[in-house]
N, C-alpha and C positions, 0 to 999 in steps of 0.2 A: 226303446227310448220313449218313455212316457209325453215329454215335451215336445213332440217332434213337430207338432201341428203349428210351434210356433214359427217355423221357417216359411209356411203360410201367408202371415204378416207380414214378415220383417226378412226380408231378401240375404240371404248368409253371405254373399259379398257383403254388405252391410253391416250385419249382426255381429259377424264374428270375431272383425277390425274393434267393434264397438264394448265387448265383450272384453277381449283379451287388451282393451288400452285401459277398460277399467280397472282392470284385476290390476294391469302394473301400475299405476297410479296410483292405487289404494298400497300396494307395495312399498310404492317411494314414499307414500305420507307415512306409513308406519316407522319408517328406516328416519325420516326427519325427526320424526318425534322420537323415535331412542336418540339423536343421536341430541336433539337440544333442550328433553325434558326431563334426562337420566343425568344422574350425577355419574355413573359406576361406568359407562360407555368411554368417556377418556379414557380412564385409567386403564380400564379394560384395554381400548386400541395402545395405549403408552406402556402396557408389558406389567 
């Protein structure tokens, strides 16, 4: 792992919670945004 040096820094209790809450968050925004900036997403879920 080329980045390892960064647990270094930034304590992996920490890092890791910080990391994986960003990834889902960017997750959920993406899912909000199909679901109130798409037209085809109702229809889609309505069959």
């Amino acid at each position: 792992m080329n980045q390892g040096r960064i647990w270094c820094v930034v304590n992996p209790s920490v890092g890791l919670p910080l990391f994986l809450g960003a990834v889902a968050l960017i997750a959920l925004l993406v899912h909000y945004a199909l679901i109130e900036k798409t037209t085809w997403m109702a229809q889609y879920w309505g069959g």
